[in-house]
Backbone as CSV, one residue per row, in Angstrom:
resi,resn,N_x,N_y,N_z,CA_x,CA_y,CA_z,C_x,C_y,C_z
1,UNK,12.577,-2.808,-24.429,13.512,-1.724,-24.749,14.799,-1.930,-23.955
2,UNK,15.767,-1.648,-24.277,17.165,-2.000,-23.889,17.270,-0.674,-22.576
3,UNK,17.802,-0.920,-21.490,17.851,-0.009,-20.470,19.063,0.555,-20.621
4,UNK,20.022,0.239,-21.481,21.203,1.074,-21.196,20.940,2.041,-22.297
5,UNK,19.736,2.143,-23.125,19.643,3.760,-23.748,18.878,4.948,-22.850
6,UNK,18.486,4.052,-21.431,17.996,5.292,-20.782,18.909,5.553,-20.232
7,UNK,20.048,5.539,-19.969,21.648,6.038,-19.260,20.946,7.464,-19.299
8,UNK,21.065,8.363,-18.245,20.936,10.051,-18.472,21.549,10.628,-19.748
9,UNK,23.270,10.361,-19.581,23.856,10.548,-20.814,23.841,10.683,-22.325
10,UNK,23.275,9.173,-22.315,22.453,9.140,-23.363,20.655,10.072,-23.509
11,UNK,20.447,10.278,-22.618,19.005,11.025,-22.998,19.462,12.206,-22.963
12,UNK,20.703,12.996,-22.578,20.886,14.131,-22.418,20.966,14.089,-24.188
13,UNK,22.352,13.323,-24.536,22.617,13.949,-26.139,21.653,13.735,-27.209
14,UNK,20.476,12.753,-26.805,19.686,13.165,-27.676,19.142,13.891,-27.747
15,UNK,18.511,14.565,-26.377,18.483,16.095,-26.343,19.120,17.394,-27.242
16,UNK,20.329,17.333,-26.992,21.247,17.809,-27.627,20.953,17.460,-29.037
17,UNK,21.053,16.362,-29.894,21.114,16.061,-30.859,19.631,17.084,-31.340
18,UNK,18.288,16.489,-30.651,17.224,17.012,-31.371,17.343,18.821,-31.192
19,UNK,18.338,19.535,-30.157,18.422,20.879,-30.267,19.628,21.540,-31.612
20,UNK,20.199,20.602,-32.320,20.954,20.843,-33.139,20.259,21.058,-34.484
21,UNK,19.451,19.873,-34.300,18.701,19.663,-35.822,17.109,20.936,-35.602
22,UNK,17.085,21.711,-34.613,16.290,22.435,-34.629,16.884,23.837,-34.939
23,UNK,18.250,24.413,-34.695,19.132,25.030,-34.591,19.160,24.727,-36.262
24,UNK,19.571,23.808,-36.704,19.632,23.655,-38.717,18.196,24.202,-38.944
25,UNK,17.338,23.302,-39.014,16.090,24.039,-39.248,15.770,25.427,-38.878
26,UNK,15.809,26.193,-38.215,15.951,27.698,-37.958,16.757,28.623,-38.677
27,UNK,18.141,28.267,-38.700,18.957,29.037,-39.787,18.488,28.459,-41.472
28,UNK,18.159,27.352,-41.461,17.473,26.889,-43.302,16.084,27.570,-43.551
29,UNK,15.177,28.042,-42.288,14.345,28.775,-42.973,14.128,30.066,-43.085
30,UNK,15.341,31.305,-42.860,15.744,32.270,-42.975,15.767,32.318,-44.819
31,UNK,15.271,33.259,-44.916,15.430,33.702,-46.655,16.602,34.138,-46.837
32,UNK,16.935,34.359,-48.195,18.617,34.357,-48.812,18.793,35.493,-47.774
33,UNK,18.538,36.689,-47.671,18.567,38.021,-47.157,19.144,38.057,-45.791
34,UNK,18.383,37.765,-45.147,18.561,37.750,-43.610,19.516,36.647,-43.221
35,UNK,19.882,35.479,-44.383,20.710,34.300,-44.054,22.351,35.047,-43.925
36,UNK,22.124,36.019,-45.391,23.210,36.587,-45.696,23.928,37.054,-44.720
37,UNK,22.677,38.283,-43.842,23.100,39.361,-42.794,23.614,38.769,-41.700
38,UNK,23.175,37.064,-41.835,23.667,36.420,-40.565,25.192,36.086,-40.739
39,UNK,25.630,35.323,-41.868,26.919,35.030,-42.394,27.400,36.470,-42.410
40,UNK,27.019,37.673,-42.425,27.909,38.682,-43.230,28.586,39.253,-42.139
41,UNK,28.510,39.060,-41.074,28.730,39.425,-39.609,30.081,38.913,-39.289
42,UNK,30.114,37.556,-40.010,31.231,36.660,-39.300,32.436,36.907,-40.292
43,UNK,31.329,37.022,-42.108,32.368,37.262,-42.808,33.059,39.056,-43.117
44,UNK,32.573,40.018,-42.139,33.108,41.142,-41.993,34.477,40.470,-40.679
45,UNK,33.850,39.408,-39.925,34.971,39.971,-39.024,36.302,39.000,-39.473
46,UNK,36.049,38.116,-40.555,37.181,36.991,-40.741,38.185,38.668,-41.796
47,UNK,37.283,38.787,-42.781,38.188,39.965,-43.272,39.009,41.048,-42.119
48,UNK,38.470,41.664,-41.315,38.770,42.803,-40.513,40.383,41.697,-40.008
49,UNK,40.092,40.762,-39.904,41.326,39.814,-38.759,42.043,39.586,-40.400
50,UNK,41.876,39.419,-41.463,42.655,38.040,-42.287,42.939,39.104,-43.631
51,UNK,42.422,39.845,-43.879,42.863,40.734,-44.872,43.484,41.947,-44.500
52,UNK,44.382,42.463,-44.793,45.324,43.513,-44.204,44.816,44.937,-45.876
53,UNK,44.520,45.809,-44.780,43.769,47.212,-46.056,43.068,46.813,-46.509
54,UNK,41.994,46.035,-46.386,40.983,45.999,-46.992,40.361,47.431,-47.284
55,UNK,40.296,48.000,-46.707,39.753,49.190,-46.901,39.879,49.668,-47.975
56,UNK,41.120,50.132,-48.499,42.060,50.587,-49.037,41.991,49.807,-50.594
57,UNK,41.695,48.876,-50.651,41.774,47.655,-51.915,40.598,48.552,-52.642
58,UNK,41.053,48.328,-54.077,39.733,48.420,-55.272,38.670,48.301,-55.032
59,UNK,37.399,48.369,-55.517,35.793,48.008,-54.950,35.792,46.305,-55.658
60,UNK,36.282,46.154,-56.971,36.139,45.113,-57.349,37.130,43.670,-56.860
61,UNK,38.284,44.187,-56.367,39.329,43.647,-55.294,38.392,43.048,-54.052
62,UNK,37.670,44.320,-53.783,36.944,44.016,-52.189,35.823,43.207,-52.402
63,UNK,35.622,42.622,-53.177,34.098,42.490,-54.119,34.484,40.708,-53.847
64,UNK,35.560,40.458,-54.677,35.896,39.209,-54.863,36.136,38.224,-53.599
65,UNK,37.017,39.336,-52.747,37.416,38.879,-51.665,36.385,38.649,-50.562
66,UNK,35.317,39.407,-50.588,33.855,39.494,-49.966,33.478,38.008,-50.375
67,UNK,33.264,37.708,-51.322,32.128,36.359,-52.175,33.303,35.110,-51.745
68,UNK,34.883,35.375,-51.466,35.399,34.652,-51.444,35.364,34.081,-49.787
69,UNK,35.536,34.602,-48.765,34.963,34.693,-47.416,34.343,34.167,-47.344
70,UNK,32.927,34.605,-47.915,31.829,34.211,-47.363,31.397,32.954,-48.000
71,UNK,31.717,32.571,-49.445,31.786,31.027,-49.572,32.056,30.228,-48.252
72,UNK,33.354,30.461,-47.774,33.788,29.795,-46.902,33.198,29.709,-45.150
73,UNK,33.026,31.064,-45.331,32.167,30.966,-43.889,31.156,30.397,-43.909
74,UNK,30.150,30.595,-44.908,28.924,29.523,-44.999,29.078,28.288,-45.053
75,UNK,30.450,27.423,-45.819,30.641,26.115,-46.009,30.759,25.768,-44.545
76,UNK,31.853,26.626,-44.097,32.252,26.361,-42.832,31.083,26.150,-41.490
77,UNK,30.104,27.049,-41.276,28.942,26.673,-40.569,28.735,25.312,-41.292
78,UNK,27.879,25.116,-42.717,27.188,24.060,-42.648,28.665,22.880,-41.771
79,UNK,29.275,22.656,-42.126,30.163,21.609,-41.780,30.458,21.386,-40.321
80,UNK,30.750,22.777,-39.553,30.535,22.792,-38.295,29.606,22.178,-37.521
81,UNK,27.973,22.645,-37.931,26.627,22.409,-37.181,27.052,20.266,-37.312
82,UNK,26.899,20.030,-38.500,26.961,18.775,-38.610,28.214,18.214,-38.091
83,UNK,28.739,18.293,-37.804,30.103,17.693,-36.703,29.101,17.224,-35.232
84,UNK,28.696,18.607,-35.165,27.914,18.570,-33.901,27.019,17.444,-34.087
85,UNK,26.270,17.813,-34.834,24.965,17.077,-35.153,25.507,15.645,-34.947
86,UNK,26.480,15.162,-36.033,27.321,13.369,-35.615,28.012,13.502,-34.366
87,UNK,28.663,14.420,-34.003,28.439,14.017,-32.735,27.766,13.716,-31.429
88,UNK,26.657,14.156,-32.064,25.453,13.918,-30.530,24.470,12.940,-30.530
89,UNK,24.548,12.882,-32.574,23.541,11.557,-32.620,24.417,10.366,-32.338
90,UNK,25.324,10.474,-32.639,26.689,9.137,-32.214,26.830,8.609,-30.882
91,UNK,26.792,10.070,-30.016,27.020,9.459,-28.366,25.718,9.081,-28.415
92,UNK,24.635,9.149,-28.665,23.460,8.668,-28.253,23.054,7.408,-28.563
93,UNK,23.170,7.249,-29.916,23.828,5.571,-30.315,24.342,4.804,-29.099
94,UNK,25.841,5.181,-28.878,26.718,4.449,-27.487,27.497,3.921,-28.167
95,UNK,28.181,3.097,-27.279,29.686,2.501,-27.267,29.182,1.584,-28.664
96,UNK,30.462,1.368,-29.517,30.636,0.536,-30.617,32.183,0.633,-31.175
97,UNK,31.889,-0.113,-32.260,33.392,-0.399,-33.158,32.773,0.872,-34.163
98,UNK,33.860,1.321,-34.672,34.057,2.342,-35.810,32.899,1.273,-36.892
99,UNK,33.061,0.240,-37.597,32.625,-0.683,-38.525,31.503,-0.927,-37.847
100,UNK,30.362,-0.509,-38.049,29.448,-0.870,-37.205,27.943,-0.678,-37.583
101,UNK,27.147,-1.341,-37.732,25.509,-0.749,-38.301,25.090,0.588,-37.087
102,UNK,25.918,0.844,-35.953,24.975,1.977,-35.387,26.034,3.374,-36.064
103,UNK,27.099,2.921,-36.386,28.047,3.880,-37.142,27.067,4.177,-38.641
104,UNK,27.085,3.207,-39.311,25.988,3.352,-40.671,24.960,4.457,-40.287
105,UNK,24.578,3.746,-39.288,22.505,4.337,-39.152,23.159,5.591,-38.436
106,UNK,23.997,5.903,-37.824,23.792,7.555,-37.123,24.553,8.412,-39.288
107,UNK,25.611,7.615,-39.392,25.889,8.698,-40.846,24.336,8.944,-41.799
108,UNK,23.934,7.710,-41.617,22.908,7.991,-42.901,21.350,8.344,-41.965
109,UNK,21.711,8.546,-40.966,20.052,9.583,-40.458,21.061,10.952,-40.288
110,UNK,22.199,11.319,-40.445,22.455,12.994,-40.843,22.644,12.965,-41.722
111,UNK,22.987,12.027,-42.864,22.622,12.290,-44.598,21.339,12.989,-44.975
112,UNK,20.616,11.771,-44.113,18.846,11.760,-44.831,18.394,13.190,-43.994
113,UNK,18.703,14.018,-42.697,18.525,15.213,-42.216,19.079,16.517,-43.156
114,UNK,20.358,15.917,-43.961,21.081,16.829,-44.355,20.246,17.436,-45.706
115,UNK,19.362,15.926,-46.756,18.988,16.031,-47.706,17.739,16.798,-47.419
116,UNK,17.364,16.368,-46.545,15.369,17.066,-46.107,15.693,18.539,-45.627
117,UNK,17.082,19.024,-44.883,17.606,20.413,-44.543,17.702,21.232,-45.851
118,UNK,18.117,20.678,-47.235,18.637,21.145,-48.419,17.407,20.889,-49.037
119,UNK,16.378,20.210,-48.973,15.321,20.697,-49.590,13.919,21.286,-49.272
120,UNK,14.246,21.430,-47.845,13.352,22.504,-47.419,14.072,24.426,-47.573
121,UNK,15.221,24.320,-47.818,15.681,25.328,-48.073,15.540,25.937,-49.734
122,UNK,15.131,24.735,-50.623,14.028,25.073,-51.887,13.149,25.652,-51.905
123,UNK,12.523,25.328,-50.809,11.429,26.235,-50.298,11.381,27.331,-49.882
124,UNK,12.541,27.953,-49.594,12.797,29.226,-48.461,13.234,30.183,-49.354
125,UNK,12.547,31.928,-49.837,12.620,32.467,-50.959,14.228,32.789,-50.924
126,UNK,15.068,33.097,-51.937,16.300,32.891,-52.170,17.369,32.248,-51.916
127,UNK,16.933,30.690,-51.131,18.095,30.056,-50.740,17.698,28.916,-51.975
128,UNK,18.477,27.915,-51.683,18.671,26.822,-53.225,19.172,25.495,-52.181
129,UNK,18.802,24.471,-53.235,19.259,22.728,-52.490,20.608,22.597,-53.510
130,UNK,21.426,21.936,-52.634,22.472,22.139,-53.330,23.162,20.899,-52.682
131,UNK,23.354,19.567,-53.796,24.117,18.660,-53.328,25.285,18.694,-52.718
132,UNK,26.131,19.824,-52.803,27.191,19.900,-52.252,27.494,20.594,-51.246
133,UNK,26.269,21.176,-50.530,25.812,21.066,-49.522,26.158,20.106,-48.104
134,UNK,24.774,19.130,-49.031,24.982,17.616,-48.490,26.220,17.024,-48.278
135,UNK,26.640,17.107,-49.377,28.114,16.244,-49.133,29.336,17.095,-48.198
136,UNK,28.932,17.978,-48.058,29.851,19.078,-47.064,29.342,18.776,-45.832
137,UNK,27.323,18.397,-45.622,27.111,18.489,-44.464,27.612,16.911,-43.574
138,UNK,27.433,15.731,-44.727,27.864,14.370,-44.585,29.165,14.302,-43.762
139,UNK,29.829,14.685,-44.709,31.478,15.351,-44.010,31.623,15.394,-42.437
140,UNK,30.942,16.561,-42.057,30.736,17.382,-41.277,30.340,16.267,-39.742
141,UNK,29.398,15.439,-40.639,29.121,14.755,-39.547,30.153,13.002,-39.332
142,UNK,30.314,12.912,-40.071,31.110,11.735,-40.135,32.272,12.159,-39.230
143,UNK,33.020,13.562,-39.340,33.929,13.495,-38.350,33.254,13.542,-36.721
144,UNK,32.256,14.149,-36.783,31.696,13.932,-35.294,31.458,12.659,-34.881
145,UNK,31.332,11.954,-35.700,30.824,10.556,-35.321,32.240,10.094,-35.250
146,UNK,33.415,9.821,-35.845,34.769,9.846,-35.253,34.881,10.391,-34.303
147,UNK,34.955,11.571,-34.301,35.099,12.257,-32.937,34.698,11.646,-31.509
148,UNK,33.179,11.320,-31.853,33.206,10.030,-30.729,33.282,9.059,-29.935
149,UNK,33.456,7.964,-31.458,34.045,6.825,-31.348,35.383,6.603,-30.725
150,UNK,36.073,8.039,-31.149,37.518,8.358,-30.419,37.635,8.489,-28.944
151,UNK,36.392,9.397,-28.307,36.392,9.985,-27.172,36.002,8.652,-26.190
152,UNK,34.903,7.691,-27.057,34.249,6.642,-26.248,35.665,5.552,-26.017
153,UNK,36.405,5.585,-26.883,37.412,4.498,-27.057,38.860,4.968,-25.379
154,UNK,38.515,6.396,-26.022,39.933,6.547,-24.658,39.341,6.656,-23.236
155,UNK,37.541,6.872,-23.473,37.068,6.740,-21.798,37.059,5.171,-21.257
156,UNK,36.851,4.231,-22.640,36.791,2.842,-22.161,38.123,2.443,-21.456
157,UNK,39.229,3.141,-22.311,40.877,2.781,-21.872,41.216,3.312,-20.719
158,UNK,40.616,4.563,-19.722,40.732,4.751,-18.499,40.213,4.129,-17.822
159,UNK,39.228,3.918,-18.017,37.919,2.869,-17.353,38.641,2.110,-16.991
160,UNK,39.195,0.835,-18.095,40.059,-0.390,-17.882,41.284,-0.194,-17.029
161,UNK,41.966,0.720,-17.149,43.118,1.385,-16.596,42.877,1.615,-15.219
162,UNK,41.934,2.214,-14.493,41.258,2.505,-13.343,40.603,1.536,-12.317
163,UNK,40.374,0.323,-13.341,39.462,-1.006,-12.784,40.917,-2.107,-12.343
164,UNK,41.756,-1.729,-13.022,43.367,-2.614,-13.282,43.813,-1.869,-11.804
165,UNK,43.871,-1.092,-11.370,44.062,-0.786,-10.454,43.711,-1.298,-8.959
């Protein structure tokens, strides 16, 4: 076994990583209901901040604008969690080039998490698998995995910078 994957660092974010994908699994097996009450929290308070009289608006005005929110707040979690998610399975990976088979294998083990997340949620009474989902959650993680590659690239350039010294 290669010793530079026991770096702490690295065992911390896989840590991290496996508390993310437990964190997905927990909110995917919430039924439509209680998923709702969870989103409906965030999407009362994006309205209260982003719509001006809501109150005041039509029922069917408030109706639209409700379903319209909360599309987004839900997209917005899934896309969020998975940022995270590529980002923690990425640092745990380690240092690489953007072009890279550990770049491949961290996108496509949060694909293949994203697809088994979306179809265990088939299972869960009123929620649905929904490819576009996936491809929101793919997203989601691909920038984390940038995100890394970025962060690993400018710690290497201090590093060098610091050693030049």
């Amino acid at each position: 076994m290669d010793r530079k994957f026991l770096y702490p660092s690295r065992i911390i974010c896989a840590i991290l990583s496996l508390a993310c994908m437990v964190t997905i699994f927990m909110f995917s097996r919430e039924d439509g209901e209680k998923s709702s009450k969870t989103s409906g929290k965030v999407t009362d308070t994006v309205i209260d901040v982003t719509v001006k009289d809501y109150e005041q608006k039509p029922a069917k005005e408030k109706k639209s604008i409700r379903e319209k929110v909360s599309f987004w707040v839900r997209k917005t979690a899934h896309f969020t969690i998975y940022t995270l998610l590529g980002l923690m399975v990425s640092l745990t990976i380690g240092k690489r080039k953007i072009f890279s088979l550990g770049t491949l294998g961290a996108l496509l083990f949060c694909f293949m998490y994203a697809v088994s997340d979306e179809i265990h949620q088939s299972f869960t009474p009123d929620r649905s698998c929904e490819f576009r989902d996936v491809m929101i959650d793919t997203s989601g993680a691909a920038l984390g995995i940038l995100i890394s590659i970025s962060v690993m690239a400018v710690i290497k350039a201090l590093n060098r910078k610091l050693s030049d010294r």
